[in-house]
ROMIMI-786244 format. One record per residue (C-alpha): residue number from 1; x, y, z. Coordinates in Angstrom, 2 decimals, padded with zeros to 5 digits. Each point is the difference from the previous one (the first is absolute). Layout:
<atoms>
  seq       px       py       pz
  NUM        X        Y        Z
...
</atoms>
This chain:
<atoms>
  seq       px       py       pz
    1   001.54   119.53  -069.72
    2   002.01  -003.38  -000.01
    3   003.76   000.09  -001.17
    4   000.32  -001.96  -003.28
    5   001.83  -003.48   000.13
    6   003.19   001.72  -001.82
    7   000.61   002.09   003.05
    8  -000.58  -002.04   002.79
    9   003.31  -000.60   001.91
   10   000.77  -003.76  -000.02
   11   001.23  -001.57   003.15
   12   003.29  -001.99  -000.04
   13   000.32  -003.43  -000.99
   14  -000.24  -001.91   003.07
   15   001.47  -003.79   000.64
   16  -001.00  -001.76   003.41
   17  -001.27   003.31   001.02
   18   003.34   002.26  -000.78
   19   000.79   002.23  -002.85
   20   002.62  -001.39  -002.63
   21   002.32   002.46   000.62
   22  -000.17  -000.71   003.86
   23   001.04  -003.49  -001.05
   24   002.76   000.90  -002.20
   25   001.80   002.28   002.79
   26  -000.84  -002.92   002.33
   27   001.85  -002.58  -002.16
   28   002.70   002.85  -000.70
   29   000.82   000.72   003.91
   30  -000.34  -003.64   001.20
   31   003.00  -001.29  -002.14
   32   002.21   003.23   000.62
   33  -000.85  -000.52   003.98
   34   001.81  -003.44  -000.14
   35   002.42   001.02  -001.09
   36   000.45   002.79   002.74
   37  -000.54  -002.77   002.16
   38   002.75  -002.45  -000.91
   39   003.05   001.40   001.28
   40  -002.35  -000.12   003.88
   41  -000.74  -003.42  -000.50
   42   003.21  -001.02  -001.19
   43   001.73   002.41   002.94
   44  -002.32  -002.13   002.80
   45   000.39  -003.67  -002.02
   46   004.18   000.82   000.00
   47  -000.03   000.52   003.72
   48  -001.72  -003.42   000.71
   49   002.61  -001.97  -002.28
   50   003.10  -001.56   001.35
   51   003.32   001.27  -001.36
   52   000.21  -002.27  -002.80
   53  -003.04   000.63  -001.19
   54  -000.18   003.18  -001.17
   55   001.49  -000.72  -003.24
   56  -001.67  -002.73  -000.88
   57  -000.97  -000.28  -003.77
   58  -002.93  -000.52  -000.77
   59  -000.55   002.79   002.88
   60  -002.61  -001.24   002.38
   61  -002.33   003.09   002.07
   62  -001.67  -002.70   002.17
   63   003.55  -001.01   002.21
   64  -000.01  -003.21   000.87
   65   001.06  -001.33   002.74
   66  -001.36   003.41   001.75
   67   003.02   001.84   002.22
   68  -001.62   001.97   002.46
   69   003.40   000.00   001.82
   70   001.53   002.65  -002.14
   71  -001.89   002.63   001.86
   72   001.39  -001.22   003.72
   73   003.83   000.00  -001.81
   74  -000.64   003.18  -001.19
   75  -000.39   001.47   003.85
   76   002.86  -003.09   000.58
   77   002.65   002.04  -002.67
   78  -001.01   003.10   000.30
   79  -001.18   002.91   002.59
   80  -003.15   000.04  -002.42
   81  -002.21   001.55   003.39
   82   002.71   002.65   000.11
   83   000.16   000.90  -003.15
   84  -003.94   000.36  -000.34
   85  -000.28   002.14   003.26
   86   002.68   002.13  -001.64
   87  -002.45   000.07  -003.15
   88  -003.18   000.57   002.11
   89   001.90   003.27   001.95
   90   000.99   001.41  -002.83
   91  -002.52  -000.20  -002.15
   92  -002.20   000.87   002.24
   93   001.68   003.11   001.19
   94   000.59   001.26  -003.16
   95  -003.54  -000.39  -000.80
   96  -001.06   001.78   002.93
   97   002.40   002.96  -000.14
   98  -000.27   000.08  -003.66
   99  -003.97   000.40  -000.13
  100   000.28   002.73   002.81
  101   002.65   002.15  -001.66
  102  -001.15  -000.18  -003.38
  103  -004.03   000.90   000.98
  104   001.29   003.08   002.01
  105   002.33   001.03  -003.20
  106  -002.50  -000.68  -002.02
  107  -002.69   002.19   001.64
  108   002.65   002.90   000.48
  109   000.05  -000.66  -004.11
  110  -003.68  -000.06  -000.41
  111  -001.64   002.32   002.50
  112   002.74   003.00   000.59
  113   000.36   003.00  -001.47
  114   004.29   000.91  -000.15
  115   002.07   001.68  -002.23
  116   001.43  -002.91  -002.25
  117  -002.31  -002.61   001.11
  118  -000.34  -001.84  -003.74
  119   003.76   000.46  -001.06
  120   001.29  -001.58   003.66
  121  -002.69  -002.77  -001.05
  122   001.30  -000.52  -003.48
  123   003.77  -000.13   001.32
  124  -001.52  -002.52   002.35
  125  -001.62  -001.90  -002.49
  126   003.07   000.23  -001.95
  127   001.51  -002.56   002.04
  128  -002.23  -002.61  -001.14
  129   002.46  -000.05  -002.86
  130   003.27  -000.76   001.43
  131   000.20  -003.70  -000.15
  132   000.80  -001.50   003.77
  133   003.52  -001.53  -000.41
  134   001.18   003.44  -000.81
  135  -000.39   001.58   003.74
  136   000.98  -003.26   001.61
  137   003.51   000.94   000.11
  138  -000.35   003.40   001.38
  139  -002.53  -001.05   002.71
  140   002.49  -003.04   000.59
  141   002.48   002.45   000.77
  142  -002.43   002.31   002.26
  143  -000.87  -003.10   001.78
  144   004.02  -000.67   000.84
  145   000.37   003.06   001.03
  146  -002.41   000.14   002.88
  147   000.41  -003.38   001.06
  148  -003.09  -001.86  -001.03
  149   001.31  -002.81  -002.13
  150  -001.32  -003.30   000.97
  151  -003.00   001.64   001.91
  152  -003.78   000.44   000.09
  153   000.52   003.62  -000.89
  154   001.76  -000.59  -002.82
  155  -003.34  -002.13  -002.05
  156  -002.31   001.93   001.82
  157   000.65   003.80  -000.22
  158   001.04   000.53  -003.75
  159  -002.56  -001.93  -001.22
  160  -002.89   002.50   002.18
  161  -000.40   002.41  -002.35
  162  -001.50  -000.95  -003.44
  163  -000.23   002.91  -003.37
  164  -002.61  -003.01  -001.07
  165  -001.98  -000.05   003.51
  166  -000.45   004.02  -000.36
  167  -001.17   000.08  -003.76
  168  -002.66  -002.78   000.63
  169  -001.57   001.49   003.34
  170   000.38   003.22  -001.76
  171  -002.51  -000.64  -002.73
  172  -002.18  -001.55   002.40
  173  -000.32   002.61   002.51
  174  -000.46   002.36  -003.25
  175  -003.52  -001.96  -000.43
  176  -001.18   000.38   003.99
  177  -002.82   003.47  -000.62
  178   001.79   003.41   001.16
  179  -003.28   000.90   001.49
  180   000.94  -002.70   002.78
  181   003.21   002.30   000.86
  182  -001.74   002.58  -000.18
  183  -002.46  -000.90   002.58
  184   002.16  -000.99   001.94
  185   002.24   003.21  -000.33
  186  -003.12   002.06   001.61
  187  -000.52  -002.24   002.99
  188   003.79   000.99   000.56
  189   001.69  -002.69  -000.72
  190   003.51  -000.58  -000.54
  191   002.26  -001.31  -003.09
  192   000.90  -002.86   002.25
  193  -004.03  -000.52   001.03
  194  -000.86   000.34  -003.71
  195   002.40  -002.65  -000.45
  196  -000.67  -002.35   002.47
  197  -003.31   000.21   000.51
  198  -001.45   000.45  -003.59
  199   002.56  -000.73  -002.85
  200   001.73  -003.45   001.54
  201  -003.81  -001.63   000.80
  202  -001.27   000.75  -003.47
  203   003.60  -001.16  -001.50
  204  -000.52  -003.86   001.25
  205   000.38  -001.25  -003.30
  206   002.73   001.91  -001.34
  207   002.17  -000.52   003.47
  208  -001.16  -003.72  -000.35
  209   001.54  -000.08  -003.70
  210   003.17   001.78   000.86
  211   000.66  -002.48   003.40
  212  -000.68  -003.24  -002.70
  213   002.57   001.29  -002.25
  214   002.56   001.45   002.56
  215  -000.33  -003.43   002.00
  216   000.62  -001.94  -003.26
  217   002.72   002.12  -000.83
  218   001.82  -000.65   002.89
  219  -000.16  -003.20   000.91
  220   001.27  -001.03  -003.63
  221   002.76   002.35   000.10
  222   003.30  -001.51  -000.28
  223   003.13   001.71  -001.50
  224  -000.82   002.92   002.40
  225   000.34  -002.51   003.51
  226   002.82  -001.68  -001.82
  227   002.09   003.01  -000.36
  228  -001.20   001.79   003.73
  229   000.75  -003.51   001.62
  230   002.63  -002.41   000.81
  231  -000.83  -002.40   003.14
  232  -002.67  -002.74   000.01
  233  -001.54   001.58   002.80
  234  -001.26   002.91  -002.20
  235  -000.66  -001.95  -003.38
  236  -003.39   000.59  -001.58
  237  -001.87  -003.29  -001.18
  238   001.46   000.81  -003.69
  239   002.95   000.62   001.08
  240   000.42  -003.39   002.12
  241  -001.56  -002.06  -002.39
  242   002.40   001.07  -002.40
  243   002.29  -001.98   002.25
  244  -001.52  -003.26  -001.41
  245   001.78   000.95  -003.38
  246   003.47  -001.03  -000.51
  247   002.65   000.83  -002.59
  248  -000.18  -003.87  -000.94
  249  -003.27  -001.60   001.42
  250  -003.71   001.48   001.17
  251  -002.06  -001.28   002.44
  252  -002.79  -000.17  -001.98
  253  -002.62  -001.41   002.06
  254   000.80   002.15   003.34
  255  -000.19   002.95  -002.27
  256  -003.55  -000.54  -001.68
  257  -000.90  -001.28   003.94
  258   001.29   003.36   001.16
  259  -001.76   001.96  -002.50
  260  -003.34  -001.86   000.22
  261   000.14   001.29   003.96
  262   001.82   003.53  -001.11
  263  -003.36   000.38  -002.31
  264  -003.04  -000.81   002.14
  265   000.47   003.62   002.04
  266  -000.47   001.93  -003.36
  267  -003.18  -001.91  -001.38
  268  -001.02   000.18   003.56
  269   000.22   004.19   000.02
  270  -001.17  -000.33  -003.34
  271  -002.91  -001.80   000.56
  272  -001.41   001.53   002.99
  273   000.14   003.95  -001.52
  274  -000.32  -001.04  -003.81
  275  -003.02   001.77   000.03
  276   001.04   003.67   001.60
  277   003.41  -000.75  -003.00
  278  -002.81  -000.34  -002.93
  279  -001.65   003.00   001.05
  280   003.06   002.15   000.81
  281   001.74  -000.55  -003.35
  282  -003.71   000.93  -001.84
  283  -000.38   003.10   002.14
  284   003.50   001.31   000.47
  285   000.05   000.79  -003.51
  286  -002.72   002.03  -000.37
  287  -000.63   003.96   000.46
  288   000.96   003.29   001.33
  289   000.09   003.01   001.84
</atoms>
């Protein structure tokens, strides 16, 4: 029996082999990515202009001439390779540290049994709410008081143990199969096997996720290394380039050099584990025990 004409399904409109409304998000997302773009482009054109260039009217994104000599001053004004080392150790520390602690708090959350378990995480969660110029005073004066002003411990340490972190490997390790545990329970293994051995190499994508963000985080960060630190020597590359801005004049072009070189780390992490991020944030979402 053949389906009558009337209820045959029609196929989509197609136009040089793509469906109209393929062509209407393309023509919708093209624009809208331009302009996304412009403040880059403009960032990377500013830091190749001379000084007296930059406000120029009509503006002008192709500089001419070309000043490829504002990234040499740059290192010739400032400690710029200090201040990014500073960046690099902190941000990567906290993004080691941070990814540890918050995977073993968030299996304590998600695989043990204890009296309290979901209120302690709900307090914990509760965190999330406080807004993070609130506790900067009080860790300020915590910080005083055992001497670690103007140090490594200082950016480091508070910033190890993320509310955030444990929430997002939380719901993730909710999704790994108990059967898994379980199996590994009768071949008499230990919380700290189980952990190590089965729930961190099937978490890849979540960990990946949380060490994108946490990285990010971090090496934007600025009121937080502007308040814990107050010698050169310990500036983060936020804080030092916000040396380039004066009560009366800006350096303009040093700054957008500075923050053309401050940038190409994080679409560099970005790039290289964009794939494990897109498939943490779908799966950390999802599920439960």
């Amino acid at each position: 029996m053949t389906e009558s004409p009337q209820r045959r399904r029609r196929a989509p409109r197609q136009v040089f082999g793509y469906t109209l409304g393929t062509w209407v998000l393309v023509l919708f997302l093209v624009p809208t990515a331009i302009l996304m773009l412009m403040p880059f482009v403009w960032m990377v054109s500013t830091s190749l202009k001379s000084a007296g260039a930059v406000f120029e009217y009509p503006p002008t994104f192709i500089p001419n001439p070309v000043r490829w000599d504002n990234y040499t001053r740059l290192f010739e004004v400032l400690p710029f390779a200090r201040f990014f080392l500073n960046s690099l150790i902190v941000a990567g520390s906290v993004t080691i540290l941070g990814v540890a602690t918050s995977a073993m708090a968030a299996y304590a959350f998600a695989r043990l049994r204890f009296p309290g378990r979901e209120a302690l995480f709900l307090g914990y969660l509760g965190t999330l709410m406080i807004p993070a110029q609130v506790v900067i005073i009080p860790n300020f004066i915590l910080l005083r008081t055992l001497g670690w002003i103007d140090t490594y411990q200082a950016l480091i340490l508070p910033a190890a143990f993320s509310a955030f972190g444990t929430f997002l490997l939380r719901q993730y390790f909710l999704t790994i199969p108990g059967e898994l545990e379980d199996a590994a329970v009768v071949d008499g293994a230990s919380h700290w096997q189980i952990f190590t051995r089965v729930i961190l190499p099937l978490s890849g994508p979540a960990l990946s996720a949380l060490a994108i963000f946490t990285f990010l985080f971090n090496w934007n960060s600025f009121l937080y290394p502007l308040v814990v630190t107050n010698s050169t020597s310990m500036s983060t590359l936020t804080v030092g380039l916000n040396t380039l801005q004066g009560q009366y004049n800006t350096a303009w072009t040093l700054l957008m050099a500075g923050s053309v070189l401050a940038l190409l780390p994080v679409l560099t992490v970005f790039l290289l584990a964009q794939r494990y991020f897109i498939k943490g944030i779908t799966l950390t979402g999802i599920g439960g025990r």
